[in-house]
Every structure is written in structure tokens, then in C-alpha cells.
C-alpha positions as a LaTeX table, in Angstrom:
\begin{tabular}{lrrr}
\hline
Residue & $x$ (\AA) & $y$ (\AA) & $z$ (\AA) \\
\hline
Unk1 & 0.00 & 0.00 & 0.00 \\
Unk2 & 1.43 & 3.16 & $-1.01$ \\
Unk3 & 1.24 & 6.13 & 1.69 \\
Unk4 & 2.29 & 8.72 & $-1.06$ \\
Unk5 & 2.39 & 9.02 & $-4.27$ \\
Unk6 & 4.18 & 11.63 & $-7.01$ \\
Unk7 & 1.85 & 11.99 & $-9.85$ \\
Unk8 & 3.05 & 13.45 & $-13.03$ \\
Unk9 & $-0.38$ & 14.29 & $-15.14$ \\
Unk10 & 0.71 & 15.19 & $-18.10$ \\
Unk11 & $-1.04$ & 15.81 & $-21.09$ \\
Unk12 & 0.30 & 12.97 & $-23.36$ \\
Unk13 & 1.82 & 10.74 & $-20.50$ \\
Unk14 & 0.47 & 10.17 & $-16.70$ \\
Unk15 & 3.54 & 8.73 & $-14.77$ \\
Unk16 & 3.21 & 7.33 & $-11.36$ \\
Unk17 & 6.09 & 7.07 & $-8.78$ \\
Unk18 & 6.43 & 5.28 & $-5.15$ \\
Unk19 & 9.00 & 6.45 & $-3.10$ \\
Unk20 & 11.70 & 3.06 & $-2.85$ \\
Unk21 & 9.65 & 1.73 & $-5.56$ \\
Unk22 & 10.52 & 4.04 & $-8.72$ \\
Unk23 & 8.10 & 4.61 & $-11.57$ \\
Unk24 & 5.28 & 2.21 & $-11.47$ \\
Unk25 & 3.11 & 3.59 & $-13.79$ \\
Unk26 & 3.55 & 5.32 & $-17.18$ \\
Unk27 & 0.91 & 5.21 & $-19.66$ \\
Unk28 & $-0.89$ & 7.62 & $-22.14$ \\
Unk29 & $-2.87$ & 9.70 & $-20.92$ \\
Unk30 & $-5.87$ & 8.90 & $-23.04$ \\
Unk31 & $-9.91$ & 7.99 & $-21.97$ \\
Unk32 & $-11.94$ & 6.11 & $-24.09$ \\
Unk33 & $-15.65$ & 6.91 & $-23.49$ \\
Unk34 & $-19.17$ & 5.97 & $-24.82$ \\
Unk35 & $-21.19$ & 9.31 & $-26.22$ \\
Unk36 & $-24.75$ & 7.99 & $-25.33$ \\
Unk37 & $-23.87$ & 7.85 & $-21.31$ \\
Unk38 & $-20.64$ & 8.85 & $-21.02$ \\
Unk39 & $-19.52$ & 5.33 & $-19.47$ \\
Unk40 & $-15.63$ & 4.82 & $-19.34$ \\
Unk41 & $-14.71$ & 2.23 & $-21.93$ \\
Unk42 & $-10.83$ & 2.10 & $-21.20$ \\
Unk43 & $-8.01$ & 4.27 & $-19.81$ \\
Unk44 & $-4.41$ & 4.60 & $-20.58$ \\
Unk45 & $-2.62$ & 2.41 & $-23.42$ \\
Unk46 & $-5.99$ & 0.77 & $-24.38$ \\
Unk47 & $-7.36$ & 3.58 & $-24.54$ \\
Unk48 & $-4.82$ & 5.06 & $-26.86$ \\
Unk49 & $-4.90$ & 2.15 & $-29.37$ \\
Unk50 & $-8.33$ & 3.54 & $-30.52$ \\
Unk51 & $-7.20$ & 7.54 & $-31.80$ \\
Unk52 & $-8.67$ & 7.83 & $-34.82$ \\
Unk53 & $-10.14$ & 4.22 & $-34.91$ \\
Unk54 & $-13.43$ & 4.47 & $-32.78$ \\
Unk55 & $-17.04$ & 4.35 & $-34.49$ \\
Unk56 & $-19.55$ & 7.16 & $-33.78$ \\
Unk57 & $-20.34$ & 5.30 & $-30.32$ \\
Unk58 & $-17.26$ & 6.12 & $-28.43$ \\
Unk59 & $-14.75$ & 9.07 & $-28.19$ \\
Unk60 & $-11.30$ & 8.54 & $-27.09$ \\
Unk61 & $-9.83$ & 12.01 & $-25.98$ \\
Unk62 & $-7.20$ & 13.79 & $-23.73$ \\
Unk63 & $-9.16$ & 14.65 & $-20.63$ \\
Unk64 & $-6.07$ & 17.03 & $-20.49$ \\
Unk65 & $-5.29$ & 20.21 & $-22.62$ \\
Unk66 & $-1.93$ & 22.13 & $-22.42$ \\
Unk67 & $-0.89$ & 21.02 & $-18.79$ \\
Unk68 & $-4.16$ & 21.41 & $-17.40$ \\
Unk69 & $-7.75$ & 20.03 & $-16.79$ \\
Unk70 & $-9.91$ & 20.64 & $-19.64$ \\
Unk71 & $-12.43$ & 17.86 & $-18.71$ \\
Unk72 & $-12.89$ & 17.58 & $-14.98$ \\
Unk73 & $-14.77$ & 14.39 & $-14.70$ \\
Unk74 & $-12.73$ & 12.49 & $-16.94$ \\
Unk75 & $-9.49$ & 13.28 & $-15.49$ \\
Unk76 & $-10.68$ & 12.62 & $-11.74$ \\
Unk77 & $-11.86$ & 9.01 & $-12.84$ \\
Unk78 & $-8.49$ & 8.55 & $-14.96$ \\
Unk79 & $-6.55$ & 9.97 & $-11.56$ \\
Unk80 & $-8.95$ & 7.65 & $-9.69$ \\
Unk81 & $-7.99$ & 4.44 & $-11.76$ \\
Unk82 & $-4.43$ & 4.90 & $-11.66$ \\
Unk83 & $-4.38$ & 6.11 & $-7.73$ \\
Unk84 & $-6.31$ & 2.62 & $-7.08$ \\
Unk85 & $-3.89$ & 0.73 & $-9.96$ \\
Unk86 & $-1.07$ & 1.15 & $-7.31$ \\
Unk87 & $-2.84$ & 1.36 & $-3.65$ \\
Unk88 & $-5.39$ & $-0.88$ & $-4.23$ \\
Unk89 & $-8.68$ & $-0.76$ & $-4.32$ \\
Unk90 & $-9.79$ & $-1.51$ & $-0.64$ \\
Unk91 & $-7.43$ & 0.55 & 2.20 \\
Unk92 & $-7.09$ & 1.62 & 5.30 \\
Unk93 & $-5.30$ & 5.14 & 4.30 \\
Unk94 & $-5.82$ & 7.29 & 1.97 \\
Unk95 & $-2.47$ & 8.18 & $-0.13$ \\
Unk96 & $-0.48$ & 11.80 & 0.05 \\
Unk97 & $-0.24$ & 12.28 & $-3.56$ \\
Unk98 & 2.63 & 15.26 & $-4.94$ \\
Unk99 & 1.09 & 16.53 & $-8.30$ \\
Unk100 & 3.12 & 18.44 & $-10.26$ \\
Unk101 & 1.49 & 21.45 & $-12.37$ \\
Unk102 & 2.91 & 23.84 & $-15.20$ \\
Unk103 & 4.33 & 27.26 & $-13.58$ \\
Unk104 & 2.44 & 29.63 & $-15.47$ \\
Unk105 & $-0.81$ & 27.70 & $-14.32$ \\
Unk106 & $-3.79$ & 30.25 & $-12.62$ \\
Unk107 & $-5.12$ & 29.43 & $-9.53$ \\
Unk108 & $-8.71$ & 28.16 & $-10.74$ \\
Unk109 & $-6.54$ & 25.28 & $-12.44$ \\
Unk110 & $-4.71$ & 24.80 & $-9.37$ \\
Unk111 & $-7.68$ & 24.91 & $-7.76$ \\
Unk112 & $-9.22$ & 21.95 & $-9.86$ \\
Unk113 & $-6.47$ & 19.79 & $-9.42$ \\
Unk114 & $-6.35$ & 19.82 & $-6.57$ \\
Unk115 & $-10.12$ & 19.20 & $-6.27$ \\
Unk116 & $-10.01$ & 16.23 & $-8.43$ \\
Unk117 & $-6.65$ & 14.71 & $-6.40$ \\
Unk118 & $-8.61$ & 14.61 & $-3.32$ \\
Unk119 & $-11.98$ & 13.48 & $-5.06$ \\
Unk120 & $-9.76$ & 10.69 & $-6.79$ \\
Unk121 & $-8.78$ & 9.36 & $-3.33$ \\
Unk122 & $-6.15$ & 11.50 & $-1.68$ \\
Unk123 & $-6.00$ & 12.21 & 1.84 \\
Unk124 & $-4.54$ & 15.59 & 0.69 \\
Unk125 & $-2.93$ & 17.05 & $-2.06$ \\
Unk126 & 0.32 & 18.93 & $-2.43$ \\
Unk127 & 1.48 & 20.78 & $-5.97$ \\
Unk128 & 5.14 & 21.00 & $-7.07$ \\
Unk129 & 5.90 & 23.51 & $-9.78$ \\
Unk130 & 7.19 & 21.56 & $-13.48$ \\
Unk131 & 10.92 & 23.21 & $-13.53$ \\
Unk132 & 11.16 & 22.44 & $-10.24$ \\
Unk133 & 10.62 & 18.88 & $-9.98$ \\
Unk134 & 12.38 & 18.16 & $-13.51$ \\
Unk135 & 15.14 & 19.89 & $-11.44$ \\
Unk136 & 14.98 & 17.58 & $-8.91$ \\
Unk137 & 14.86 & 14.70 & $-11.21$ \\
Unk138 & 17.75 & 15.71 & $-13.44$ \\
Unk139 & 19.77 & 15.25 & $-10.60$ \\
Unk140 & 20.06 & 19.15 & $-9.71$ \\
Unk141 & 20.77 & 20.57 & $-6.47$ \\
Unk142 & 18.23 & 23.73 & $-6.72$ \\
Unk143 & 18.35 & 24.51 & $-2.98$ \\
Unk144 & 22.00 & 26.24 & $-2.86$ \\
Unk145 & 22.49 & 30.05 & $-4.04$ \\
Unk146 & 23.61 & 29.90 & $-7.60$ \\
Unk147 & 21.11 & 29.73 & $-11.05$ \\
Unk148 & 20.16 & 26.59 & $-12.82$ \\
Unk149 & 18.04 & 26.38 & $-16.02$ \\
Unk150 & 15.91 & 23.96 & $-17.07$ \\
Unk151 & 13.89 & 23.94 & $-20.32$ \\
Unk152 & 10.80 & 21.11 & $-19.76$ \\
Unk153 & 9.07 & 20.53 & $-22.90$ \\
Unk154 & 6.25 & 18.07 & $-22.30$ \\
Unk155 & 2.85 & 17.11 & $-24.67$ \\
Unk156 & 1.10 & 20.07 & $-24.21$ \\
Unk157 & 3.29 & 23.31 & $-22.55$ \\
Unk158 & 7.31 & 23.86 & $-22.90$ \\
Unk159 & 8.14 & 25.02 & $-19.31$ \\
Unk160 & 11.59 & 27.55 & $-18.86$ \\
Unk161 & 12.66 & 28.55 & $-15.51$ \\
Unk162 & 16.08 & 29.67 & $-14.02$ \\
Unk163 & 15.96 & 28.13 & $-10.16$ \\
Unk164 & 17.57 & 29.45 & $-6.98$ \\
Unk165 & 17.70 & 29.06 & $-3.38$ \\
Unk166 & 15.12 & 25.92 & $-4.48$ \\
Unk167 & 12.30 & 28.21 & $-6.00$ \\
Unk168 & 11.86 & 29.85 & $-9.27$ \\
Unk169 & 13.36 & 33.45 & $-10.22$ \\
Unk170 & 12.47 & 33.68 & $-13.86$ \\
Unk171 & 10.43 & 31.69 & $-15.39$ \\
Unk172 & 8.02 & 31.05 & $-18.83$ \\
Unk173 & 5.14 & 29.01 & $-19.65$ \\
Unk174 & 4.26 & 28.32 & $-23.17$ \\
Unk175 & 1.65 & 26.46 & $-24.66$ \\
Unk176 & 3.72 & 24.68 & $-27.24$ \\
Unk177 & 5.16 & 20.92 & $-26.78$ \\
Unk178 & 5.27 & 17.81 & $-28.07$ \\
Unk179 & 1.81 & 17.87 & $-29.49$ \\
Unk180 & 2.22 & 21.13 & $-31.25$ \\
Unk181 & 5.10 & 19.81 & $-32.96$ \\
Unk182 & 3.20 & 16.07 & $-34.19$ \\
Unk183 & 0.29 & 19.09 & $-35.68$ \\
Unk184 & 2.97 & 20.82 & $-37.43$ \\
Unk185 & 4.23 & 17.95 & $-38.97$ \\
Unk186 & 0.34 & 16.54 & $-40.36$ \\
Unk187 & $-0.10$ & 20.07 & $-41.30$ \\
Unk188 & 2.90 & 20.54 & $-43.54$ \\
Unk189 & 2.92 & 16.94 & $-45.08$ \\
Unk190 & $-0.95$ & 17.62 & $-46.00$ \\
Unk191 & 0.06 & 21.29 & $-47.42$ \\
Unk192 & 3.24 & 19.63 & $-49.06$ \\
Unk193 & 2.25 & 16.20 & $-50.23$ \\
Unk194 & $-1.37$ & 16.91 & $-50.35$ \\
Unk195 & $-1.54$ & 13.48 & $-47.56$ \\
Unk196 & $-3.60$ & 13.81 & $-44.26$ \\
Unk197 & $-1.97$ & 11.43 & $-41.67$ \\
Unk198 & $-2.89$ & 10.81 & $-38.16$ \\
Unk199 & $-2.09$ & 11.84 & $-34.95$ \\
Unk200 & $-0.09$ & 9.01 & $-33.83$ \\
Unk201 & 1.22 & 8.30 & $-37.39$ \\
Unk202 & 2.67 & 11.92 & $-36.91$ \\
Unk203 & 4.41 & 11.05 & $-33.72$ \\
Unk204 & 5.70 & 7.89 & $-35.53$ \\
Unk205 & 7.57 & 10.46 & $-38.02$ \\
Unk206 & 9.04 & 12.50 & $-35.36$ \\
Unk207 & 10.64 & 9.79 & $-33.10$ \\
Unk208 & 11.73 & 7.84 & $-36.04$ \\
Unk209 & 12.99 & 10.76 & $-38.50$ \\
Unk210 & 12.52 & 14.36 & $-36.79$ \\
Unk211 & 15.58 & 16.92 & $-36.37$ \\
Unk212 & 15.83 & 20.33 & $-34.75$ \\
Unk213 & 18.37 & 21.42 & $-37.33$ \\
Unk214 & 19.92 & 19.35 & $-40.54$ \\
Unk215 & 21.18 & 15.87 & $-39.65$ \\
Unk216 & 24.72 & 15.07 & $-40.88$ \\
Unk217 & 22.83 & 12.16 & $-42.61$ \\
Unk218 & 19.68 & 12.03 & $-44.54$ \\
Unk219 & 16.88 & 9.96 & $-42.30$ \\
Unk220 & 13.95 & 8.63 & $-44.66$ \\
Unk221 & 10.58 & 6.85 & $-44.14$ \\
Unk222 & 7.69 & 5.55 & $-45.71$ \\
Unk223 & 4.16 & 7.31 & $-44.67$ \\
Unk224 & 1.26 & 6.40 & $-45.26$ \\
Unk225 & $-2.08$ & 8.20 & $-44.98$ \\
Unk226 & $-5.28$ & 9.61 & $-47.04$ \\
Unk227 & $-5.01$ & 11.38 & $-50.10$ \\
Unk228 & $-6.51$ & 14.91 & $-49.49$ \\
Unk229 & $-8.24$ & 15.67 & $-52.70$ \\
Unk230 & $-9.21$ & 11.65 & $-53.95$ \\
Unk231 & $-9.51$ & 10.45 & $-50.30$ \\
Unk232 & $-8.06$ & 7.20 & $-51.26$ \\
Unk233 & $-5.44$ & 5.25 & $-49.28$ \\
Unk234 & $-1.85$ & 6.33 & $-50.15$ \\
Unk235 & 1.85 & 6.37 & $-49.23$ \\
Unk236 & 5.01 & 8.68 & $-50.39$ \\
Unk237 & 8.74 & 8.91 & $-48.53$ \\
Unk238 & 9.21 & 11.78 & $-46.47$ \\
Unk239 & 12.70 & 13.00 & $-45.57$ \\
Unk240 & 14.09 & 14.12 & $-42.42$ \\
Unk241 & 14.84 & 17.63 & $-44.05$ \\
Unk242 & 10.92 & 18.09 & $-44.51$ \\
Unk243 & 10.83 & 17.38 & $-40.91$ \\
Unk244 & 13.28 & 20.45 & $-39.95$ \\
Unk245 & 10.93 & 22.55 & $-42.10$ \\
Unk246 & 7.78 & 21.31 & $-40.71$ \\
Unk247 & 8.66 & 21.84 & $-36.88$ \\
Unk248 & 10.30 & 25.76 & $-37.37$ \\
Unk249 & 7.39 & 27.47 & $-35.90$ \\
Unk250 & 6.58 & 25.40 & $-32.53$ \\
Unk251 & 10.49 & 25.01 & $-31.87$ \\
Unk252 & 10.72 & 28.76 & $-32.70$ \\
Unk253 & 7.68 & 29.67 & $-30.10$ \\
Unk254 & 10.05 & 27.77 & $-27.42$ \\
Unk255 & 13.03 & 29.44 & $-27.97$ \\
Unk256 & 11.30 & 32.93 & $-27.73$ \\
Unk257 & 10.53 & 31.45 & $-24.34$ \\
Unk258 & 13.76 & 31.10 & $-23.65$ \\
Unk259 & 15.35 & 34.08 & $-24.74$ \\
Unk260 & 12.75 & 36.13 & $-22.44$ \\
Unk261 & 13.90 & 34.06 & $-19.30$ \\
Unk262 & 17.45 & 35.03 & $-20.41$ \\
Unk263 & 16.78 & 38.45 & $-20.89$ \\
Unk264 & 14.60 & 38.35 & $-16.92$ \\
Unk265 & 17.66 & 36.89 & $-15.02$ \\
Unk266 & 19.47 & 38.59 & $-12.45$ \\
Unk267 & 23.26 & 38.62 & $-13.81$ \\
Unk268 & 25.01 & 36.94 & $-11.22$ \\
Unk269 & 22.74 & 33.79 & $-12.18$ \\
Unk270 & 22.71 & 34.53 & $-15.78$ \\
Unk271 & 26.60 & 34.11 & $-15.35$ \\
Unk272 & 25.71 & 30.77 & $-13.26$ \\
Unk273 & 23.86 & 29.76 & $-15.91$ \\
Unk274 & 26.62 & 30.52 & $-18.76$ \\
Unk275 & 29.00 & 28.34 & $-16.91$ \\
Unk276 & 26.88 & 25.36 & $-15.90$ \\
Unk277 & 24.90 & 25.48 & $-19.12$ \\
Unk278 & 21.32 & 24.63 & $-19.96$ \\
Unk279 & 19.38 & 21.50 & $-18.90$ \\
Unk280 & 16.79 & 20.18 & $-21.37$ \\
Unk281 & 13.86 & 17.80 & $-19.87$ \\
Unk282 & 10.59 & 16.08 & $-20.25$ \\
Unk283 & 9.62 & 14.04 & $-23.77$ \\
Unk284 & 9.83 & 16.77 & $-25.80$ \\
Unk285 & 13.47 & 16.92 & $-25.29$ \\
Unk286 & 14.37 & 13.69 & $-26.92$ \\
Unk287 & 13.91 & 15.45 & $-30.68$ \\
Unk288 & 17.42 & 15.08 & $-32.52$ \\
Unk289 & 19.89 & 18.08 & $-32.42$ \\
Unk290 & 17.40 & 20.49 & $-30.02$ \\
Unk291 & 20.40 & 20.83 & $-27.54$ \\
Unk292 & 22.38 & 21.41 & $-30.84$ \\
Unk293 & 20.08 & 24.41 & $-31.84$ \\
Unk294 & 19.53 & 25.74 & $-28.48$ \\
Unk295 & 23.36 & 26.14 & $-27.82$ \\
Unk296 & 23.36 & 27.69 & $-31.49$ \\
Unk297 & 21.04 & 30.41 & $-30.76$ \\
Unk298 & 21.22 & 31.44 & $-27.29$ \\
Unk299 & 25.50 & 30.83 & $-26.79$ \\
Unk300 & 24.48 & 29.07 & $-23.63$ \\
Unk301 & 25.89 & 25.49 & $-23.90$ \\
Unk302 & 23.03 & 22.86 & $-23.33$ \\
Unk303 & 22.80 & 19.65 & $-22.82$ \\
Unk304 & 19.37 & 16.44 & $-22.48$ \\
Unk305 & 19.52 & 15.21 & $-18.97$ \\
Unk306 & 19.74 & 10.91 & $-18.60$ \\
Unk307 & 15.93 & 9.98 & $-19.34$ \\
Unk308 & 14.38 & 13.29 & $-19.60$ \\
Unk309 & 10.86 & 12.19 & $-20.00$ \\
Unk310 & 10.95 & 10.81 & $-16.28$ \\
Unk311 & 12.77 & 13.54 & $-14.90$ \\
Unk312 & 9.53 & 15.12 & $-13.35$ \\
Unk313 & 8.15 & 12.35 & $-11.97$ \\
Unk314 & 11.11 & 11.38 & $-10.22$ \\
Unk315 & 11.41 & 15.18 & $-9.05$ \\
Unk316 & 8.53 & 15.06 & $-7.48$ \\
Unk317 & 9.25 & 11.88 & $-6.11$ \\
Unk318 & 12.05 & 12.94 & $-4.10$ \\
Unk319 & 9.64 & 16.10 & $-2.47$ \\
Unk320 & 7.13 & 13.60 & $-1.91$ \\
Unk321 & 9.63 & 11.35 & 0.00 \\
Unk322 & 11.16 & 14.50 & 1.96 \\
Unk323 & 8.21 & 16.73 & 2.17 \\
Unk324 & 9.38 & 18.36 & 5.01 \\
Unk325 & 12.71 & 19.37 & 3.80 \\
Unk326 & 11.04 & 20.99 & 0.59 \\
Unk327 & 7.39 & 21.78 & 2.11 \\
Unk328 & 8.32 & 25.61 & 3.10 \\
Unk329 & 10.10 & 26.53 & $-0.51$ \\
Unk330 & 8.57 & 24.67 & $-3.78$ \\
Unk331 & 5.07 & 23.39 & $-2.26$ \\
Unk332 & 1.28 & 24.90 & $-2.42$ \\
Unk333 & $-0.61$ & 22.20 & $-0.07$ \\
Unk334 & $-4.31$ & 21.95 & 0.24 \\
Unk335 & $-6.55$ & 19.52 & 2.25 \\
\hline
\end{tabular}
């Protein structure tokens, strides 16, 4: 029975963590749901099988949008399955459950997370800031005096923060991640090739071919999809160089993002943060050559940390484990 759990609800992946137990969930996600009375069909990697395969009966959707709770009673019965997955079902205790939630999140979606943590099953819920925890989870120490960045692009928001003294001093939220980018790649293959693909056929392309600048070798792969004007089933080669095109705009929004929490820090950490470099996290950081183009534009060398997709997780992990030695700096808690 776990007495507390570190939830990272993101809005592709929802990873679960146990203190001396590690990561015991990770899973999409996703909720499958009839339309006629809105009855839960299947959560989480089943759920995600049937994007873009479902009959008019049942939707399968993201209960989350952009970090946050865009359908409240979905996500509390998703938080509810996966909060009973790993304390089971009958107990005497209700879990402590860590959440962590994008910084530039308002308090009405704090507020609702919250809400649905403790109508899921928590005994109470506490909220760690993104940066933070991927912080933590890189391996960081954020509570000593001197800057540390951290760029955490997840599915739906691309989190930037310089930390100090173990809370944030600058820090931007934008809405653009790893979903963004899969959209900007369906949009310019249907614009280019005149092909509509689908959502997880676009994800496909960028693990197995995508680039944040020009790779020193060609990457090619076979794609197939609708034709946009006959309709009928089709399939072309796409290159990795249509790829670098295709994700300009999203990975442009993020570096903006980045250059303004530059431009916001105090010198003495922006001189911390020149020598110690630039720490990219969460999913969105596994795209070929990112660190590559980030060091290229902003002179700051930067580097992936060791399974970034986890790193949050595991951040919040480690506050959950020692909340009192992080309760008075990086927490919000609410019973």
C-alpha cells in the first residue's frame, strides 16, 4: 500500500512514482468513453490504441489540454484508476499524492487539481511547480544560491525557468510541446504532399525521423495516410529535411521562451547559468539536435539530462519522499 504518491499528469503521458519503488506507472494519458452515457470504456494504453479508430459510439480524448484540466470528470476518474492501480482498491489510508502542475498555471486550475486529487482518493494534495521537480529529477541541487536552467518541454506546454535558493526566479510558460510539434508535422505533409496522416502516425515520423536542425545524414521513411483531394489510401517517402521545415514554428515559439527568461535573469545567475549550461527535460526533449540548436542560438551550452521524460516524476518523487525538507520553498498544499 502506497502512503504517497508523485503523480506526473501530463497531457500525453500520466507517470506514477512510489517512493523506494521508482516509476510504477507510465501510460498515455488517453480515456476512451461511450457518447450515449458517457460510461468509461478504457483508460491509458488501451485507450490510446483507438485515436482515430473508434465508431460514432465512443470518443477517445485527452481529458487534459496544455498542462491542465480541460475535462474535470474524466481526469478525476483517470486519476482515480491509476491512484487505485497502485494502492489498491480496498485501504485503510488514503495516499499523500505530490502533483506536479505547469508554472504559469492560474489558480482556478490549481484549484481543480487539486479538487479532483482529493476526489480521486487523496488524503490531501500537495502541488510542485514543473521546472522544479524536472530539477529535482535531473539530478540538480536547486536549494543552494547559484542559477540553474531547465527547459521542460512536455505534450502540451514547454516550461523555462532559471531556479535558486530551491524556487523559481524567472520563469516562462508556453503552450507549445510535443503535441504542437506532431500538428505541425500533419499540417505541412498535408500542405506539401497533399496526404492527411494521423495523430499518432505523426508522432511515428518524429521519433523515427525528426531533427531540430539538418542531420549530418539524410533519415527517410515511408508514410502512409489519405489522399486529401481523392480520399483514397496512399503512401510517399518523407525525408528528415521536410521534418526540420515542418517543426520551425513550434520550436521557434520555445526558444522565444527562452530568450525572455534570459533576458529576466538577475546577472550573477545569468553568469551561473553561462558556466553550468542549460538543462533540457521532459519528452519533448528527446527530438534530434534540439540541444544542438539551443546552444546555437542562445551561446548558452546545453545539454538532455539521462531519461528526460521521467525527470519530473522522479522530481517530485524525491519532495514527496522529503516533504518536510522541501514543504516551506517549492510546495502549495491543500486539504
Amino acid at each position: 500500500m502506497a502512503r504517497r504518491i508523485a503523480i506526473d499528469l501530463g497531457t500525453t503521458n500520466v507517470l506514477v512514482y512510489i517512493p523506494k519503488s521508482g516509476i510504477v506507472v507510465n501510460e498515455p494519458s488517453v480515456v476512451a468513453m461511450q457518447v450515449k452515457d458517457n460510461q468509461i470504456v478504457a483508460i491509458g494504453e488501451e485507450a490510446r490504441k483507438m485515436i482515430g479508430r473508434t465508431p460514432e459510439s465512443i470518443i477517445a480524448a485527452h481529458p487534459l489540454q496544455n498542462g491542465v484540466i480541460a475535462n474535470y470528470n474524466i481526469s478525476e476518474a483517470m486519476l482515480r484508476h491509476f491512484i487505485n492501480k497502485v494502492s489498491g482498491r480496498i485501504r485503510f489510508t488514503r495516499p499523500e499524492v505530490m502533483m506536479a502542475v505547469p508554472v504559469g498555471v492560474t489558480s482556478t486550475e490549481k484549484r481543480a487539481v487539486i479538487d479532483a486529487t482529493v476526489s480521486a482518493g487523496a488524503k490531501q494534495a500537495y502541488l510542485i511547480k514543473e521546472p522544479i521537480a524536472a530539477a529535482l529529477g535531473a539530478g540538480i541541487p536547486i536549494a543552494t544560491p547559484s542559477g540553474n536552467m531547465i527547459i521542460d518541454i512536455g505534450g502540451g506546454t514547454c516550461e523555462v525557468a532559471v531556479i535558486s535558493l530551491g524556487d523559481v526566479v524567472s520563469a516562462s510558460s508556453v503552450r507549445t510541446g510535443g503535441n504542437k510539434i506532431d500538428l505541425a508535422i500533419s499540417n505541412y505533409i498535408r500542405k506539401k504532399h497533399n496526404l492527411i496522416v494521423g495523430e499518432q502516425t505523426a508522432e511515428e515520423i518524429k521519433k523515427r525521423i525528426g531533427s531540430a536542425v539538418e542531420p549530418n545524414k539524410e533519415l527517410k521513411m515511408e508514410v502512409s495516410g489519405s489522399n486529401a483531394i481523392t480520399g483514397l489510401p496512399e503512401s510517399i517517402m518523407i525525408t528528415s529535411t521536410d521534418i526540420v521545415k515542418a517543426v520551425k514554428q513550434p520550436l521557434l515559439e520555445i526558444i522565444n521562451a527562452v530568450k525572455s527568461v534570459l533576458q529576466q535573469t538577475p546577472p550573477e545567475l545569468a553568469s551561473d547559468v553561462m558556466d553550468k549550461g542549460i538543462i533540457l527535460t521532459g519528452g519533448g526533449a528527446l527530438l534530434r539536435n534540439l540541444d544542438t540548436l539551443m546552444t546555437k542560438i542562445t551561446g548558452v551550452p546545453c545539454q538532455v539530462a539521462d531519461d528526460p521524460a521521467t525527470c519530473v516524476v522522479k522530481g517530485a518523487g524525491i519532495a514527496v519522499e522529503h516533504l518536510d525538507a522541501y514543504k516551506k520553498s517549492v510546495l502549495w498544499a491543500k486539504e
